[in-house]
C-alpha positions in Angstrom: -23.0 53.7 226.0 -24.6 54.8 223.0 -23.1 57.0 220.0 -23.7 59.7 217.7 -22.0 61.4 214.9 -20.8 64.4 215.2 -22.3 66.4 212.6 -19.8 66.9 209.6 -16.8 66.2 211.2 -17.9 62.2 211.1 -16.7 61.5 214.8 -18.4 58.7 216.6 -18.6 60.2 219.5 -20.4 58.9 223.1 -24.1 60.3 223.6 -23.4 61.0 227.5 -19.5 63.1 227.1 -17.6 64.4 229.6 -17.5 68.8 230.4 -14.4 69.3 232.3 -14.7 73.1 234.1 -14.8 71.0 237.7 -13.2 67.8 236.8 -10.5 68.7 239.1 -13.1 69.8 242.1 -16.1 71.3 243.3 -16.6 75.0 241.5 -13.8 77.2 243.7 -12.1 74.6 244.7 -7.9 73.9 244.1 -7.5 71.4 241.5 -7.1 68.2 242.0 -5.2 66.0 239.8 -5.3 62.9 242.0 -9.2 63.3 241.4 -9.1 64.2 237.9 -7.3 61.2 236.8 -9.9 59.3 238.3 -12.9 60.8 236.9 -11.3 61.1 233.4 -10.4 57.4 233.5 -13.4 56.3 235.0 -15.2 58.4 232.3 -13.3 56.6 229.1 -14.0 53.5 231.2 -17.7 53.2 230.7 -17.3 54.4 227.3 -16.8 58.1 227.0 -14.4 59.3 223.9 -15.4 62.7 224.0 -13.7 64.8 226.6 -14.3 68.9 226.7 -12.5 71.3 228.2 -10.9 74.7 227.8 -7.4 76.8 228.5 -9.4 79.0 231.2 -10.6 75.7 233.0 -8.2 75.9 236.5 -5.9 78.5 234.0 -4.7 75.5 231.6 -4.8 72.1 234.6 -7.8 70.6 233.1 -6.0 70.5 229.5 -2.9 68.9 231.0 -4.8 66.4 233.2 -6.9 65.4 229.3 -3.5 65.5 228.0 -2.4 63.1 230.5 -4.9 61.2 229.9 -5.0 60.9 226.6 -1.3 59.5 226.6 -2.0 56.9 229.1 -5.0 55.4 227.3 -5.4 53.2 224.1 -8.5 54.1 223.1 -9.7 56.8 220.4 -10.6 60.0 222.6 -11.6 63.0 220.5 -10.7 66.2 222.5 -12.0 69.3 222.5 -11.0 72.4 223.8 -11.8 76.0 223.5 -10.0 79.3 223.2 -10.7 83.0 223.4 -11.5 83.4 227.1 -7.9 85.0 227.9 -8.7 88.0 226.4 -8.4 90.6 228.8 -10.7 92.7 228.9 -12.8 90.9 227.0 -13.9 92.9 224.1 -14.6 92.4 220.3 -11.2 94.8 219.1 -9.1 92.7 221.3 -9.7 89.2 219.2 -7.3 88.8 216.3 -6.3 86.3 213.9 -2.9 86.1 215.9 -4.0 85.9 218.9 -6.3 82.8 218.6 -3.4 81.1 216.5 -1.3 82.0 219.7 -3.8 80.4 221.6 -4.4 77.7 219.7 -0.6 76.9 219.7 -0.6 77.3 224.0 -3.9 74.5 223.7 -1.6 72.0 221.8 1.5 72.2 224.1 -0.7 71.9 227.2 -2.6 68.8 225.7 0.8 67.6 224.6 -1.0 66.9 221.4 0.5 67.5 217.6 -3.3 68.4 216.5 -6.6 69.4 218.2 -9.5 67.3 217.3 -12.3 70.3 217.9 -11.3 74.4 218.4 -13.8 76.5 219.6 -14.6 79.9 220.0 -15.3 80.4 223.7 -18.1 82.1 224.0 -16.9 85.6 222.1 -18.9 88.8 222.1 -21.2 89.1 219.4 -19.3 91.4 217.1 -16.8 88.3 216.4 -19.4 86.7 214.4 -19.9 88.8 212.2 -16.0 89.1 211.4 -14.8 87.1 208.7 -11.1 86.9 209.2 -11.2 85.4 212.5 -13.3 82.4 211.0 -10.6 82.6 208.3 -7.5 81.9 210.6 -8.7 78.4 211.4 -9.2 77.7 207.9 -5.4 78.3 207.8 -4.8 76.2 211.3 -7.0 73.3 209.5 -4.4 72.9 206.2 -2.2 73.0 208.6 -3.1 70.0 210.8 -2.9 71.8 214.0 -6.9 71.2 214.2 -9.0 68.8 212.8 -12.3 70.6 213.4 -13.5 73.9 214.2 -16.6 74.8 216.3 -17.5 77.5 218.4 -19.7 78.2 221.9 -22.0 80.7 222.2 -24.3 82.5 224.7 -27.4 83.0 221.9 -29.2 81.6 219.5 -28.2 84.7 216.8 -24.3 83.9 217.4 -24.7 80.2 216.6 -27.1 81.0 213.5 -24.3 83.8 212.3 -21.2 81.4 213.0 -23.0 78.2 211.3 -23.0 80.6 208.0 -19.5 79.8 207.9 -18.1 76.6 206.0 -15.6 75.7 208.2 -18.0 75.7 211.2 -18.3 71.7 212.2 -20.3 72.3 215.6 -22.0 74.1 218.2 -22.1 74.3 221.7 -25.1 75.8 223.3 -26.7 76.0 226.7 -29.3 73.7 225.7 -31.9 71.5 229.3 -35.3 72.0 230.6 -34.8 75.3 231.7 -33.6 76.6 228.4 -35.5 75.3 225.7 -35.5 77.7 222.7 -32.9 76.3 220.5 -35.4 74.1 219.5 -37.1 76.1 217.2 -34.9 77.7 214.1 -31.8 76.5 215.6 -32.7 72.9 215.4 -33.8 73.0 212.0 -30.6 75.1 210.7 -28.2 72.5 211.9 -30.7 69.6 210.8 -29.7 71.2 207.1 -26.0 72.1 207.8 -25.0 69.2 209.2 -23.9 70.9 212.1 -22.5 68.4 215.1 -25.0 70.1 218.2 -22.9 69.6 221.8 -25.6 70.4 225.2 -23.8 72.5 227.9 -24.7 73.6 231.3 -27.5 70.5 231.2 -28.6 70.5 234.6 -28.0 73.8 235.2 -25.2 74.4 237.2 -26.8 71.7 239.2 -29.8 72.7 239.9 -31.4 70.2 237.7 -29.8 67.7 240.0 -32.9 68.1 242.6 -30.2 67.9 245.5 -30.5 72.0 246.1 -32.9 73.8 248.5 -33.5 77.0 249.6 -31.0 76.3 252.5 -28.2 75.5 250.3 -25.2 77.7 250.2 -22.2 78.0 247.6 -18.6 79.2 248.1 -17.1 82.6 247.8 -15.8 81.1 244.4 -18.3 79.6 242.9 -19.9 81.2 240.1 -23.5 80.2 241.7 -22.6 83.2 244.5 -20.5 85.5 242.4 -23.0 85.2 239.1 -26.7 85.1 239.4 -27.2 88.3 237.7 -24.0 87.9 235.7 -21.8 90.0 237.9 -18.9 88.6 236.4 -19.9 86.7 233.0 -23.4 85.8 231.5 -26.1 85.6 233.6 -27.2 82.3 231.6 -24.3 80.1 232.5 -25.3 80.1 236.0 -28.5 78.7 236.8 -29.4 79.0 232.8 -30.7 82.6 233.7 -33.4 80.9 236.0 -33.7 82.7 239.2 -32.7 80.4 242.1 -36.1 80.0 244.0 -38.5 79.7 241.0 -35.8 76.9 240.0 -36.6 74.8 242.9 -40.0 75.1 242.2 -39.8 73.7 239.2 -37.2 71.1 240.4 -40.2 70.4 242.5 -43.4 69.8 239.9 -40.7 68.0 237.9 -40.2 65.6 241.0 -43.8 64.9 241.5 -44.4 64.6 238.0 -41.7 61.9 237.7 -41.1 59.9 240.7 -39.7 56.9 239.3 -36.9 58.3 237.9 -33.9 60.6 239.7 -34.0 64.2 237.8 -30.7 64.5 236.7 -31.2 61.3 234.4 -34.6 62.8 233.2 -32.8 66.1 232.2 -30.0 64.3 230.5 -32.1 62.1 228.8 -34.7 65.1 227.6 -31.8 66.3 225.9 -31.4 63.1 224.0 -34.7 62.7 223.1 -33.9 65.5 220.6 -31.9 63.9 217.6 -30.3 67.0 216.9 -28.0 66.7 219.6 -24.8 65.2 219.4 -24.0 64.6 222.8 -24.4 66.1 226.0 -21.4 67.2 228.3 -22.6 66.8 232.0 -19.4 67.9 234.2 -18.6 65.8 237.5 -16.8 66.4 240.8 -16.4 62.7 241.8 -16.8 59.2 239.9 -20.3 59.1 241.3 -22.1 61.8 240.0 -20.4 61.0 236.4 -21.5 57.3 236.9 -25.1 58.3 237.3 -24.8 61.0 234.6 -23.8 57.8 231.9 -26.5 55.6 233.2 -28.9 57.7 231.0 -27.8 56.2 227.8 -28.5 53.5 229.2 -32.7 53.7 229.5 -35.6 54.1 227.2 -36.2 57.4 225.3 -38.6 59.7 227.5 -42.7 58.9 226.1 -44.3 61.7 223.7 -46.8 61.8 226.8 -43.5 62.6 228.9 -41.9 65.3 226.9 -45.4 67.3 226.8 -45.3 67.0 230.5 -42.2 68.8 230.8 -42.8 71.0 227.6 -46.1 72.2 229.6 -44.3 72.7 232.8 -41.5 75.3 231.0 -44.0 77.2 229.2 -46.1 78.0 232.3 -43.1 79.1 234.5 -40.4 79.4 232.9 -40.5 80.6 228.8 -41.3 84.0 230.0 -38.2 84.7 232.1 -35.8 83.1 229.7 -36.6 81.9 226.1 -36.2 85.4 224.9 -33.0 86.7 226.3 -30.4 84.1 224.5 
């Protein structure tokens, strides 16, 4: 496993990370704590230290399970964990300085943990950006130890531009693969300045990046991949990255016969480390296998210049035009 440093926050944190929203399961499925505990120590096996998860992930089991985990280990993990996605209904007037502390508070009893090593903002509306005194109330949680870092997520490139104005923003996570490519342009060179610790979400996304999809393939009731394609329910970017479903396996497709020596979820995961912006990337996994293939691409050569044009040449031809613009 290979490290990186988180931006300004100075953790030494593992390239290939661990995104916990099916840790316990498939996507709709109960959780499992049985088969969290085995992904999660498996994970900080081979070397992972950064775990990331959320309250809303299984309504507050995946923090328990990291929790859990985190007391039964010896090694350094650096946790992160998100808050804001309890608001109900989810509207800008409805997030306050109270209650994020309050949430904040709920994170550290359900990690068991006397401070949090990374907060963020889970993906708020837009008008919280622009809203100083909610950045202000984690300056307050920072003097007071409960936190030792403060980041946020976000849905577009202008919400992570707005929230990395403010000081006491250490890190960003963004959707950030093949399919969804435009944070490398202004983004990229923002944080390169700031200092701003870059985490990749949804990078093979929501699986389809995994080549193991065709147009056969069915999902559950529950899974967000029936329920969300045209964001129904949430974003239309977290499922899929925004890419409709068909033209995805296309791609999947040119990208296979363009690179037959190599399985596709390691090429995506390991396009997303070509780019030294990123800190790390947070693949999620369902069982010890898929995670143990995800950390196998720290383990190979950086992707060829020749490569990355390759793949820069197949997104601009079928994909830019029905995403780059719309986050």
């Amino acid at each position: 496993m290979k490290y990186r440093i988180l931006g300004k926050t100075d953790y030494n944190i593992s390239e290939i990370s661990l995104g916990t929203w099916q840790v316990g399961g498939k996507w709709g499925s109960e959780f499992n704590y049985k088969n969290a505990e085995h992904i999660l120590n498996t994970a900080v096996d081979h070397g992972i230290n950064f775990i990331d998860t959320a309250d809303v992930y299984s309504n507050r089991e995946s923090e328990k399970a990291v929790g859990k985990l985190i007391k039964s280990r010896s090694e350094r993990i650096y946790v992160a964990t998100k808050c804001g996605r309890f608001i109900h209904p989810h509207i800008n007037k409805n997030y306050t300085p109270k209650a994020l502390r309050n949430y904040v508070e709920n994170s550290l009893t359900n990690l068991a943990v006397e401070r949090i090593d990374l907060i963020q903002l889970h993906c708020p509306p837009t008008e919280v950006y622009y809203r100083p005194e909610i950045f202000e109330e984690f300056d307050k949680l920072l003097s007071e130890g409960k936190i030792g870092a403060l980041g946020v997520s976000v849905e577009k490139i202008e919400e992570a531009l707005k929230a990395i104005e403010y000081d006491n923003v250490s890190t960003v996570q963004i959707i950030f693969n093949i399919f969804r490519q435009r944070p490398n342009e202004l983004f990229f060179e923002q944080v390169k300045k700031k200092n701003i610790g870059v985490i990749a979400r949804v990078p093979l996304a929501s699986g389809l990046l995994s080549g193991k999809y065709d147009s056969k393939t069915t999902f559950s009731k529950d899974d967000h991949r029936s329920f969300n394609r045209n964001g129904e329910v949430f974003d239309k970017g977290e499922t899929f990255s925004g890419v409709d479903y068909q033209l995805g396996l296309k791609v999947v497709a040119l990208l296979k016969q363009q690179f037959p020596d190599i399985s596709l979820p390691i090429l995506a995961l390991k396009w997303i480390l070509n780019h030294p912006q990123i800190s790390c990337v947070i693949p999620g996994a369902s069982n010890k296998e898929q995670l143990k293939s995800n950390i196998s691409a720290s383990e190979i050569s950086n992707l060829s210049d020749k490569d990355m044009k390759i793949i820069q040449n197949i997104y601009e031809t079928y994909i830019k035009k029905y995403a780059h613009h719309y986050w």
